[in-house]
N, C-alpha and C positions, 0 to 999 in steps of 0.2 A: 504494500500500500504506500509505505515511503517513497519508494521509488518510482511510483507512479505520479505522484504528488508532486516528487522534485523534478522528475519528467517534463513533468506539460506545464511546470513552473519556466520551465529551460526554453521550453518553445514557448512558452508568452512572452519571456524577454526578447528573443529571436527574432518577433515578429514586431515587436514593439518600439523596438530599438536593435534597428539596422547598422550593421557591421560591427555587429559584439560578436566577437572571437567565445566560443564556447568549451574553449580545449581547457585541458585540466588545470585545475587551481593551482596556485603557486603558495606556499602554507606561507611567507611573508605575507602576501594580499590576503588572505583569510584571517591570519592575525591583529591584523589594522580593522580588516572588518568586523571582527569581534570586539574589537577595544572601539572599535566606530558604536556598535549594538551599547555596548554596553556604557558610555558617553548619553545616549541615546536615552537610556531608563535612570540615570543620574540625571539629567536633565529634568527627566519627567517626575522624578518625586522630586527634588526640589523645587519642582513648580507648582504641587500641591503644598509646599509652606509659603507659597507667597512669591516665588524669586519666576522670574522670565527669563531672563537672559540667555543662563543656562542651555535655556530649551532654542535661543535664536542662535547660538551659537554653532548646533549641530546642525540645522535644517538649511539645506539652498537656502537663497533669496528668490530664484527664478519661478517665472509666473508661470511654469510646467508640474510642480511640485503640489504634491495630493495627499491629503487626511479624509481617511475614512474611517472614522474611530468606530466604538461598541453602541452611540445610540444612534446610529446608521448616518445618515445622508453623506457627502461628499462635498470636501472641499477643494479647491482647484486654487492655485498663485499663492507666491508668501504672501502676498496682504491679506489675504481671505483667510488662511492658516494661523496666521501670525497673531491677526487680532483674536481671535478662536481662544487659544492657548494663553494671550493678554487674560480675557476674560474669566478663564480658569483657573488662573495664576490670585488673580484679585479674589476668589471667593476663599483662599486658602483650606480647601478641603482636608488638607492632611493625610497622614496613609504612606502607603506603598506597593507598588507593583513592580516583581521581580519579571525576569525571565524567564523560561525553564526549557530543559530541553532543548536549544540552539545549535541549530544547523546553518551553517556558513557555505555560501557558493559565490564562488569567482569568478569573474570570465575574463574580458580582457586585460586586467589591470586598472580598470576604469571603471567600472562598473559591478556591482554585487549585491548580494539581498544576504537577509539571514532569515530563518521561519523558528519561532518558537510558541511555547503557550506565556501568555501574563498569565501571573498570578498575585494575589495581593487584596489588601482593602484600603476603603476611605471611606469617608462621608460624605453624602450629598447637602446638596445646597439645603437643605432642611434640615440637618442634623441628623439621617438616618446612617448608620452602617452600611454598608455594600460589600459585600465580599465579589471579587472581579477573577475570573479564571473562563479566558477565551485564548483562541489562537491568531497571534499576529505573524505579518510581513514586513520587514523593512526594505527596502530598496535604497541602495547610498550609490552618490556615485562623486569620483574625484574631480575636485574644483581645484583650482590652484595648489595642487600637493596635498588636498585636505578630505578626509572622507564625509558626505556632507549628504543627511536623508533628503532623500526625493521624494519618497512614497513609504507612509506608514498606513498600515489597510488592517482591523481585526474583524474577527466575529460580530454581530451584534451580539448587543447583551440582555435580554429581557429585564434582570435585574435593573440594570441602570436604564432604562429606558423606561420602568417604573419608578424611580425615584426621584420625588419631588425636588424640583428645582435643577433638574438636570442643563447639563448643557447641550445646547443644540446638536452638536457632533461628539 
């Protein structure tokens, strides 16, 4: 089943992004892409105590970059993203969501995703608990020497899609 999964992951980059090299990973380029991932979810729980930055610092700027979190719709450009994750950041939910399970795939040197499960909790905008355990994608790809998310995609989440005060994505 993994390898079906990581499959038609390989051919949706393929088709998505033309002239990615699909030959075998280089474990330096996977290394960066893991310490990319995990950049990634340090970002992201310090941005449930309030802090942004963190989280602009891993993400492009370009207006091709896409958030499609747990309580579904789709965002498209850093402004759209950007502001998203502002308003997330201000409600200081608190909490954490780990990674689990992380699989690293490389392709040209330029380009890579990792696929894991979050897992973790926080509070929603109302003061309820959430317990959060979906499967994400990151897609990073190299900007000026820097590994930088393109595309972060999870499961929806029923849970947080019931909880009051939620955020739009």
């Amino acid at each position: 089943m993994k390898n079906q999964i990581l499959g038609a992951a390989l051919v949706a980059i393929a088709v998505l992004v033309p002239n990615v090299s699909l030959s075998a990973p280089k474990e330096n380029t996977q290394q960066q892409l893991l310490a990319a991932n995990a950049q990634f979810y340090a970002a992201l729980n310090t941005m449930f105590t309030g802090e942004f930055s963190p989280m602009s610092e891993i993400w492009s700027h370009r207006a091709d970059v896409i958030q499609m979190g747990p309580f579904g719709g789709r965002l498209v450009g850093w402004s759209a993203v950007g502001a998203e994750f502002k308003k997330v950041a201000a409600m200081k939910l608190g909490g954490r969501v780990v990674p689990k399970d992380v699989l690293v795939v490389s392709g040209d040197g330029n380009l890579g995703y990792t696929v894991c499960v979050e897992e973790g909790e926080h509070m929603s905008a109302g003061g309820r608990q959430i317990t959060v355990k979906h499967r994400a994608t990151n897609i990073f790809r190299r900007e000026n020497g820097a590994w930088k998310l393109a595309e972060h995609h999870t499961d929806i989440s029923t849970d947080l899609q019931k909880s009051d005060g939620a955020p739009v994505n």
